[in-house]
N, C-alpha and C positions, 0 to 999 in steps of 0.2 A: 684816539682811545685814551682813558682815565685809566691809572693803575690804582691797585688797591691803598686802603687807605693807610694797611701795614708796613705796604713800602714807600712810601713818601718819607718816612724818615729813617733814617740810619743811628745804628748803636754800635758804642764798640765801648771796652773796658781798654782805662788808661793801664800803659805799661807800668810796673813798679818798677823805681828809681834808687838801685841799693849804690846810689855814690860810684858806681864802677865805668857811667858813660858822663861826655862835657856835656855841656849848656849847647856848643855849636852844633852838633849829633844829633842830639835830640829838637833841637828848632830846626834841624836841616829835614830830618824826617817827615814833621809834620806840616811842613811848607811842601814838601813833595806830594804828601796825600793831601792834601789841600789842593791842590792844583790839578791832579789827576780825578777828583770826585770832579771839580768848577769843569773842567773839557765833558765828562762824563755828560754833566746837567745840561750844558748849550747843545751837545748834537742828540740831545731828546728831543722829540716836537710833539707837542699837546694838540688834536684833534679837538676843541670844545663841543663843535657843532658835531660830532659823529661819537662823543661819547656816549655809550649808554647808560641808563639807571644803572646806580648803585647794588651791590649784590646781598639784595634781602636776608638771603640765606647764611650769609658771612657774618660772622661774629669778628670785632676786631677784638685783639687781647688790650685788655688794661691795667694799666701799671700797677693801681692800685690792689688788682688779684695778686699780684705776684710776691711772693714770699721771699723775701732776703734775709738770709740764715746767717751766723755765724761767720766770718772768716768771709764772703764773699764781698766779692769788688758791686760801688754803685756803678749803675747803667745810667749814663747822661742821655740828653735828644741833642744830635747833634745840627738840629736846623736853631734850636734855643742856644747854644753855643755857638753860632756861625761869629758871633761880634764876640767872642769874650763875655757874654752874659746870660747868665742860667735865670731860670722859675724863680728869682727870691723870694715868691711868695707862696713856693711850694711846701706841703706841711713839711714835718721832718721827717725823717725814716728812725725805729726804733730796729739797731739790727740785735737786740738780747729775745731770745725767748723768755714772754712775760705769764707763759701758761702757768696757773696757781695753782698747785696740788690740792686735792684733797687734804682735811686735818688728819693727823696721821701715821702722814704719809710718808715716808725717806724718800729725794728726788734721789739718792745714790743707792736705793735697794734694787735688787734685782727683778726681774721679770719672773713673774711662777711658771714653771718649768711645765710645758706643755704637754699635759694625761695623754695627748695618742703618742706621743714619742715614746713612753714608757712601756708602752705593751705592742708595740708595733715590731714585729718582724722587719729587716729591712739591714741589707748590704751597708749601710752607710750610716755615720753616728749623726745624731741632729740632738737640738737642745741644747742650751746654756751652759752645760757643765762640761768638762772634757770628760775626753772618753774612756779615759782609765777611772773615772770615778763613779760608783754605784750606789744609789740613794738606796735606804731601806725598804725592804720589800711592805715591811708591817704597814708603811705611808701609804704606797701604794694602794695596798690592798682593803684598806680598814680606815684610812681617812677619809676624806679631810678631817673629821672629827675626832681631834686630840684624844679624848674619851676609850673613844674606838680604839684611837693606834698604841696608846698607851696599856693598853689591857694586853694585846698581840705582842706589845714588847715585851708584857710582864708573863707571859706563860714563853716565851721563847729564853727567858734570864729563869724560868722557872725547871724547862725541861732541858734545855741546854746542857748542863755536866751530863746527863744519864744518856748516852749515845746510842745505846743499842735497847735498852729493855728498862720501864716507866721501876719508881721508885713506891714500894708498900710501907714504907712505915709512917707512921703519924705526925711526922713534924710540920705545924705549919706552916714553915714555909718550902717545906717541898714535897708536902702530902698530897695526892690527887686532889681534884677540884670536877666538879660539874661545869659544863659549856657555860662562859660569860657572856654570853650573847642573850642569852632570855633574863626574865626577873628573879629576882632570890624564892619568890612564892610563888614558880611557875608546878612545880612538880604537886607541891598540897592543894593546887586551885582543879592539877586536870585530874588527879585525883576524885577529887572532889566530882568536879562533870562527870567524871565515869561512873563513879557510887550512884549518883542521882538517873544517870541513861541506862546503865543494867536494871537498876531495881523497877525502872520503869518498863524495858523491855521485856521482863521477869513477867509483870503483871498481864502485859497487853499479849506475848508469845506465848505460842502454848507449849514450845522448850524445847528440847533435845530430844530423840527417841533414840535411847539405847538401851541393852541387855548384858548381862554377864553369861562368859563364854566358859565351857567346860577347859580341861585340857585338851579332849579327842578333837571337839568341835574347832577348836584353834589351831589343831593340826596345820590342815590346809594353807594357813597364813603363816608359817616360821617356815623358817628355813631351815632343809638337810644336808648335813656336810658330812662330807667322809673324813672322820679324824682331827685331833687335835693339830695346832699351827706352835711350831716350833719357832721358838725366838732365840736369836743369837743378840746379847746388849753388854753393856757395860766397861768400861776402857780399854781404849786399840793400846795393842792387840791382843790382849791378853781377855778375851769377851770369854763368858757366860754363857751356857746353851737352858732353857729349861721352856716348858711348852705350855698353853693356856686353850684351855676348850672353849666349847661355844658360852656365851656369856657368864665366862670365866673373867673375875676379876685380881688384882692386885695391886698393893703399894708400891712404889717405886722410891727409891733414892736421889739423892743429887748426880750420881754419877750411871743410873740407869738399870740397874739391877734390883731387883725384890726386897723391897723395904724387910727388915729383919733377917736372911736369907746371911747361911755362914759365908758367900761368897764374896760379902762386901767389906772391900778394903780400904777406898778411900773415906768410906762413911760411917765409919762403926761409932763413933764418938756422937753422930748425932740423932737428934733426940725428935726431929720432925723430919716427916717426911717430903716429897719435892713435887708427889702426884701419883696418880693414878693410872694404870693402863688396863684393859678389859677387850676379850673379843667379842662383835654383833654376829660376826657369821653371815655379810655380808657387806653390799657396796653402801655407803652411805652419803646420798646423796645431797641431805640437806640436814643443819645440827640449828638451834635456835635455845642458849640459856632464858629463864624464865625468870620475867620483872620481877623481884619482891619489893615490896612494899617494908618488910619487917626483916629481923635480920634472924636468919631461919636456914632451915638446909637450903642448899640448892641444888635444880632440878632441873637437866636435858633432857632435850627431846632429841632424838634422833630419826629421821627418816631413812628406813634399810629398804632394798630391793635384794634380792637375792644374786649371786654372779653369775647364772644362768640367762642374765638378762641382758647383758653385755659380751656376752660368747658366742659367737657366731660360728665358731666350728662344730660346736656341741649342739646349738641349732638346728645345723645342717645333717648333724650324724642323730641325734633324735629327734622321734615325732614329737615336736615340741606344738604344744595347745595355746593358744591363744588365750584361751581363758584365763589359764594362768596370770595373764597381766591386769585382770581385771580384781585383781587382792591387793591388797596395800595393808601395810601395817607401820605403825608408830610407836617409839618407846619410848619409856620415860625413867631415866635414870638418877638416882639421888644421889648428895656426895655431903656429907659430913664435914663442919671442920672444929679445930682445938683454934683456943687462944691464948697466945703467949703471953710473958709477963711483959711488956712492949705492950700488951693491947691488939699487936697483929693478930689476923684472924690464918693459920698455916691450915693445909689438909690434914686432915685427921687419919689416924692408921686403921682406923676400922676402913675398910674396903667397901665399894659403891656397889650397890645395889639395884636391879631392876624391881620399878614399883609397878610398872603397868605397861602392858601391849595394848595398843589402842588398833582395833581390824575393822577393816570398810571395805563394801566393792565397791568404790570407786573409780578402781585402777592404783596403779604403783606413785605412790608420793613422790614429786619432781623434787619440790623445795615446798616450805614450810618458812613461818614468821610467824612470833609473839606477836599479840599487841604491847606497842612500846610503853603504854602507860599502867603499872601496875596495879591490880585489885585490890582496892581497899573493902572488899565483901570478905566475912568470915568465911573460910572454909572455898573461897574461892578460887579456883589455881591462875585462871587467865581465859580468854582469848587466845585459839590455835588458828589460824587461818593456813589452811593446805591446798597446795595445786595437784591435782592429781592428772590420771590418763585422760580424762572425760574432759580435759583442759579447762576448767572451771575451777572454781576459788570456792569451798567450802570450808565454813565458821562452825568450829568447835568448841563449844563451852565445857568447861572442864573441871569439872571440882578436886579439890585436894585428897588425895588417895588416904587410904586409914588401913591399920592391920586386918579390919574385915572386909575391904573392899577384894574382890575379884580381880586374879593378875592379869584377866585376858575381860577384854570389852568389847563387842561388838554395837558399832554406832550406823544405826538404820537409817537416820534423817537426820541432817547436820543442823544447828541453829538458824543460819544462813549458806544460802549457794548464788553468789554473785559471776558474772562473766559471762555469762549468753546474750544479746539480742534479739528480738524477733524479726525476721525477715534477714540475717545479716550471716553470711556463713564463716565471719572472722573468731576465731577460739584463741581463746589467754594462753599467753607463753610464758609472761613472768610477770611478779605484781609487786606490789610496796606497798606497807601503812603510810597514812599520812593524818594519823590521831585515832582517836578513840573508836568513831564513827564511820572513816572515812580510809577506802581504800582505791590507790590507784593501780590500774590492770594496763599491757600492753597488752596489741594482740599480733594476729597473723600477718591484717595487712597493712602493718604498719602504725595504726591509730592506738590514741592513748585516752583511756577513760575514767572520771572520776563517779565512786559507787558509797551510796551510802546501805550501810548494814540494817539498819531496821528504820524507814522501811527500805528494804532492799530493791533498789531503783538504780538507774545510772541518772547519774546529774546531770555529766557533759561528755561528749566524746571528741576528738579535734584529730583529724587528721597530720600524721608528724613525719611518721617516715612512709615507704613504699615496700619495704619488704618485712623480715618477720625481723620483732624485738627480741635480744635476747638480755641487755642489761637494762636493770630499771632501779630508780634509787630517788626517792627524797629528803630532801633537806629539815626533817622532823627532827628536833624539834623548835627551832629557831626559825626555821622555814617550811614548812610543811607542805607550800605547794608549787616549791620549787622543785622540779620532777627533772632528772637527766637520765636520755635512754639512749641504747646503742644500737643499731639493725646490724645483719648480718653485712651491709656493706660498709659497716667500723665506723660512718659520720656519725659522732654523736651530739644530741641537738638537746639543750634547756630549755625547758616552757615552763612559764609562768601559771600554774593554772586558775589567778583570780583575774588575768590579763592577757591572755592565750595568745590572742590577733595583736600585742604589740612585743610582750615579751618575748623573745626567743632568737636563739642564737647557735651557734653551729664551733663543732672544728672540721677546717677546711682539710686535714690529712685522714686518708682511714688508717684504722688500724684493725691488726688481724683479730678475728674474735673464735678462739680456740673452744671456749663454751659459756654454759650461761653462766650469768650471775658473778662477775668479775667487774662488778660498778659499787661504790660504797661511797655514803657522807662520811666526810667528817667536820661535825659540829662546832670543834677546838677551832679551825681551819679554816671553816666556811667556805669547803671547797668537795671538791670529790678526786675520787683515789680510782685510778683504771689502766686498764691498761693502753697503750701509746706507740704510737705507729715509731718503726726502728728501722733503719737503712742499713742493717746486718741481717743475713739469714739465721746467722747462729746468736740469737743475742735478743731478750724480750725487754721492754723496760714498762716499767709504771711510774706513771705520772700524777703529777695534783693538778689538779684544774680549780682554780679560784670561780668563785659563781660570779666575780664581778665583773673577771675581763679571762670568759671561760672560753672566749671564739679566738683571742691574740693572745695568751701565754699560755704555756706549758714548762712545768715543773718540774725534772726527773726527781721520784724517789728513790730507786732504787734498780739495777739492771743487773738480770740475769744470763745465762747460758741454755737456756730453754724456754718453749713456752710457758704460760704462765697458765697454773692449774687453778687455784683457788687463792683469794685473797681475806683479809681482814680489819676494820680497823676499830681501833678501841672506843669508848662510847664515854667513858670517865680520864681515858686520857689520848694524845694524838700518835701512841707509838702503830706500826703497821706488822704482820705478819703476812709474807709473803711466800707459797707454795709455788714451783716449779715440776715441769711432768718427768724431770730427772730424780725424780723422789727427795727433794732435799729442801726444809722448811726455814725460809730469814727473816731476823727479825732488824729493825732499825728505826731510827727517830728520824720520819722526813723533817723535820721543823731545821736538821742541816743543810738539805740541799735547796728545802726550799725560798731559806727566810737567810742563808748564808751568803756574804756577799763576797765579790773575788777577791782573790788572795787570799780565801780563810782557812784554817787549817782544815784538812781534809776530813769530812765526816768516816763512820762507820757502820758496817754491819756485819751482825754474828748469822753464824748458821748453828740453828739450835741442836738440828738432828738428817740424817742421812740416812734414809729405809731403802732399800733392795729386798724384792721378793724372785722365791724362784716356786713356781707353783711346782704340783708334785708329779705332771708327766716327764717335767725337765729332772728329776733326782735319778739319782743311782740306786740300784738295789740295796747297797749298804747305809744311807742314808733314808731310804725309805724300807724295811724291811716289810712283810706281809705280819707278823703276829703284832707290831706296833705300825699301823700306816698313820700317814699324817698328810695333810692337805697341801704340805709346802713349807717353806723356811721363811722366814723373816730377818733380816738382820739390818739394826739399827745402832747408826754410830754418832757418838754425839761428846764434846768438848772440842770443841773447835774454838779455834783464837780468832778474835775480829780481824778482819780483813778492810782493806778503803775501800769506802763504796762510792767508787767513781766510774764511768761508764771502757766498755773497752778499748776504747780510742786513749783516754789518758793513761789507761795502766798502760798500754802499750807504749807510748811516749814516754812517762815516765821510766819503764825498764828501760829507754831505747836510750836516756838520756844519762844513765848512771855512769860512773866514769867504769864499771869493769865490763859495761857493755858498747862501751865507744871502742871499734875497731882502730888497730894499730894507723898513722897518716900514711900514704905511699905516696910516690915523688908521681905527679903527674906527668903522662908523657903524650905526645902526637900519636893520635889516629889514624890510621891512613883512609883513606875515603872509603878504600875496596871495603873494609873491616866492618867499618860505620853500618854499611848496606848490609853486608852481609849479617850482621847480629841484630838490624832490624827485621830481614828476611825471615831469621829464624823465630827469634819472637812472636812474628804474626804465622807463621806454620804450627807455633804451638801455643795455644791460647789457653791451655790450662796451664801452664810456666807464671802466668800473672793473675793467676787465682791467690797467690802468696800476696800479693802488695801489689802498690804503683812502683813500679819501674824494678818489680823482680826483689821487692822492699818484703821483713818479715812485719807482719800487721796488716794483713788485709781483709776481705771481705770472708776470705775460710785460711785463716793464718794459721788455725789451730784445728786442723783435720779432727782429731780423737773426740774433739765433741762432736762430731755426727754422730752417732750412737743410737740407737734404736732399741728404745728403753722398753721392758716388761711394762704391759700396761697394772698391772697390780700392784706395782711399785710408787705410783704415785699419792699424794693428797688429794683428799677429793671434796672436803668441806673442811672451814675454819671460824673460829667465833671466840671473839672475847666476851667476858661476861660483864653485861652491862648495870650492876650491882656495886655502886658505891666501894664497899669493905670487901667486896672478893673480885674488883674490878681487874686486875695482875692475871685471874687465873682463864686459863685460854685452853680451850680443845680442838682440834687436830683428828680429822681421823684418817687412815689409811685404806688403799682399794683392798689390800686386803683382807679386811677386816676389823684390824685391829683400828681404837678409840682410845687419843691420849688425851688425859687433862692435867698441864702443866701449869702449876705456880711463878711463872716469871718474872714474878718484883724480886727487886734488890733489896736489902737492909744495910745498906751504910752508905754515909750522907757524902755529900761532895767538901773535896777538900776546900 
């Protein structure tokens, strides 16, 4: 037999000689492996005639493949070295790496620091840097292009000092701003598109068909309540009681009490007032301020349903009609403002006004949305797009109310009614603009559809989820057809809707979805605001979801003690208002937690206001009396000092770490075994003992019993809106279940130190 061709010669690397062994040592060595390979070679015997062919399939390795690096020992042949003499006519070996950079290039620069490391969940740190260091998020998020990341650093050094609530006065460099992400001539260009698609829609539609409503005839569509709603406001504890009828309005103060009213004591000195409060005399489902174009009053809408509609005992105890749900009405509230010598625009003390009930059968308004781009037609109000019971999306065209216009409207045939299929028994559940033209709808079973208003057609429908949407939101105006929606089983999925079958992406955790309409853009951010699956029972949080890498990160904004009722985010600037079903409204600047890196000092967030309602079967006879009854109390508390808005795991570490909550040291001593057993024994007999913590620790999963609580449902927020309006961008309304509608001025006037 013939051995392969690889073992006919032998290799070995000489030893290195650091002076430490003789001449004799080392020649005695290599005379002994010398002599042991020469016995090796004679009792081998070579087969010629019974060798076979060579092994075709065998690759022998060649020297010349073989790469000698740095620092490594040459490989001689040691049949070429049998006599003392090598290959002298072998080339030479270069051992430097002679690879030539790019022009450029630094051969001592670093390696670019690998984009899945950065968004990747994952136990264990990977990437270039060590693991106490945190690269900027704005890189992340908005690079590679410097352009980009330099813009997101310049509104994060822009909103940065203002921690809890955006800044109103006119300096520029720390006056509000418009989204940087579109062009400087986006808003006069869609403008413009819209002037030219109404006037053309004007011609080709034959319009609207509605009528003006008596008062009797309007009956039917408002709402009857038994008695005025008493309010308790104004400095703990020393509050204010006085009470407000059915679309009864008032000024308010900075400290919560009736503008002008003898009872105000921290306010008497000033000369504007802080806002507005007024009762609907019902639930308000859905609030949408109105684009202007000019700088003019401004004008809510509000969506009321009556509270007989969410009362299920009074249900049960009257013959209640079905009918009844097939009315729906809409209002339209104006609000005034003064301007200062500053130029700011504050609220004005003349008190708000209802200009118009807008009444339909179409069933009770779910939610409602402006169109985002405002009319530039004379006399034009907007674009009202309403969901009503009949689950369909009906287009309101809407003109500007005037002293002779009629308070009460009835609207017989809408402009447009988008949301059905034919042959398809899926009905809209919640919908988004995404332009002028173009509205996207979810529906029952899951699918997401794009509709255009005149002609009123669906474009495209794509199957997304499998059960029913209840958040829906796009990315208008920088992205309009970037769409994130939520099912009732909390995965919330992006789709791209000019790229449907590549775009789209997921998060992999659900989170609970208490009710609709808790998904919001924000533009500043380029991301979306929602709520976020939480590993406490008692404890909700909301998140930002970046649209770049919306499936691998998550951003806490802000974490609550309850679920989360209603959300907000600003349109002219990134601050959030966030409502919880404990009746208590926060406000704060995510741009801390989200774009903050570790070790930074700890963000904040205010609680602007705290309402408790106690309806009027819960009163006492002396507090409800028969010659004055009243609907119920109110009582709203508000000056509260900011608080860290960090989640409850660190607040709890934190107190746990304070040196007056570090328990005294005690001398440790021997357990005896019996003891050991027996306090594990008990432990697992009582399984609610470590409901407190791990290992019987305070901080655990229900550390803090008193927040179970089982709140009045008429105590909550139940819609929230900033107004998307350049010069009244600060002012944000609020309404509550029980009625009551706040519109609060929240800019600041004074500049960072």
């Amino acid at each position: 037999m013939r051995t392969r061709r690889s073992n006919r010669s032998k290799r070995y690397s000489e030893a290195i000689d650091y002076g430490l062994d003789d001449d004799e040592e080392t020649n005695g060595t290599s005379t002994r492996r010398a002599a042991r390979e020469a016995s090796d070679d004679d009792n081998f015997v070579v087969d010629a005639e019974a060798a076979p062919a060579e092994d075709d399939d065998f690759i022998a390795p060649d020297e010349s493949d073989v790469d000698i690096k740095d620092g490594s020992f040459l490989a001689i042949d040691s049949d070429d070295d049998a006599n003392g003499t090598g290959n002298l006519n072998r080339k030479k070996r270069s051992y430097h790496n002679r690879r030539k950079l790019p022009p450029g290039h630094d051969a001592n620069a670093m390696d670019p620091y690998p984009q899945e490391s950065r968004f990747t969940q994952t136990r264990m740190h990977h990437g270039i840097f060590s693991s106490w260091i945190r690269t900027a998020f704005w890189d992340d998020f908005y690079g590679p292009d410097p352009h980009a990341a330099a813009r997101a650093a310049d509104m994060f050094r822009k909103w940065a000092p203002y921690e809890v609530l955006p800044c109103k006065l006119l300096d520029e460099e720390w006056a509000l701003q418009p989204t940087p992400w579109v062009r400087d001539d986006f808003e006069a260009l869609e403008a413009a598109i819209a002037r030219e698609w109404y006037e053309r829609v004007r011609k080709e539609h034959r319009g609207q068909v509605q009528r003006p409503l008596d008062e009797l005839e309007a009956t039917p569509y408002l709402s009857s309540i038994g008695g005025a709603l008493k309010i308790l406001s104004g400095p703990y504890p020393d509050q204010q009681q006085y009470s407000l009828g059915l679309n009864e309005t008032t000024a308010l103060s900075s400290d919560g009490l009736p503008y002008g009213s003898d009872t105000m004591e921290t306010d008497k000195t000033a000369d504007k007032p802080a806002g507005w409060m007024f009762d609907v005399g019902g639930l308000v489902l859905g609030m949408s301020w109105v684009p202007r174009a000019k700088t003019t009053t401004q004008i809510l809408a509000l969506a009321v349903s009556p509270f007989t509609d969410q009362d299920y005992d009074w249900q049960q105890e009257q013959d209640y009609v079905n009918d009844e749900m097939e009315r729906g009405r809409i209002q339209l509230w104006e609000f005034k403002w003064e301007q200062a010598d500053n130029g700011v625009k504050y609220p004005s003390r003349e008190r708000p006004r209802l200009l118009q009930t807008l009444c339909f059968d179409w069933g009770r308004a779910k939610t409602m949305h402006w169109c985002p781009v405002p009319s530039a037609v004379e006399g034009h109000l907007g674009l009202l797009a309403v969901l009503c019971n009949d689950r369909q999306v009906h287009i309101l065209d809407l003109q500007e109310p005037d002293n002779e216009s009629s308070p009460y409207i009835k609207i017989e045939t809408s402009m447009a009614t988008i949301g059905s299929l034919p042959g398809l028994p899926a009905s809209v559940t919640i919908f988004a603009w995404s332009g002028t033209n173009r509205i996207v709808t979810a529906h029952t079973d899951g699918s997401i559809a794009l509709w255009s208003l005149h002609p009123p057609k669906c474009l495209s429908r794509h199957a997304v989820h499998s059960t029913h949407v209840y958040h829906l939101a796009t990315g208008y105006p920088s992205n309009p057809y970037l769409v994130a929606s939520t099912p009732v089983s909390g995965l919330t999925i992006v789709i791209d809707l000019l790229d449907p079958s590549v775009e789209t992406t997921s998060q992999t955790n659900p989170a609970i979805v208490p009710q609709p309409d808790l998904l919001q853009w924000s533009d500043h951010l380029q991301g979306f605001v929602s709520i976020s699956p939480s590993s406490r029972p008692l404890n909700s949080t909301v998140g930002f979801f970046h649209s770049r890498a919306f499936s691998a990160t998550m951003r806490k904004v802000i974490d609550g003690d309850a679920l989360l009722s209603c959300l907000a985010v600003g349109v002219q600037h990134p601050f959030v208002l966030i409502a919880f079903l404990d009746g208590t409204v926060w406000a704060c600047n995510p741009m801390h937690r989200v774009f903050a890196p570790r070790h930074y000092p700890p963000a904040w967030k205010l609680k602007l206001f705290e309402h408790e309602h106690i309806p009027r079967m819960r009163l006492g006879a002396d507090l409800n009396p028969p010659d004055d009854p009243c609907r119920g109390v109110s009582r709203i508390v508000q000056g509260w000092k900011p608080v860290m808005n960090k989640g409850p795991q660190a607040l709890i570490n934190l107190a746990r770490n304070t040196p007056s909550a570090r328990p005294p040291k005690k001398k440790s001593r021997a357990i005896p075994r019996l003891k050991k057993a027996k306090k594990k024994a008990e432990e697992e007999a009582d399984p609610g003992a470590a409901g407190a913590g791990e290992n019987g620790e305070d901080g655990g999963l229900y550390a803090d019993p008193e927040k179970i609580i089982l709140r009045e449902p008429l105590s909550r927020a139940t819609a929230m809106a900033w107004n998307p309006n350049m010069e009244f961008a600060c002012w944000a309304a609020i309404s509550l279940a029980s009625g009551l509608v706040k519109v609060m001025d929240l800019g600041v006037d004074y500049l960072p130190e």
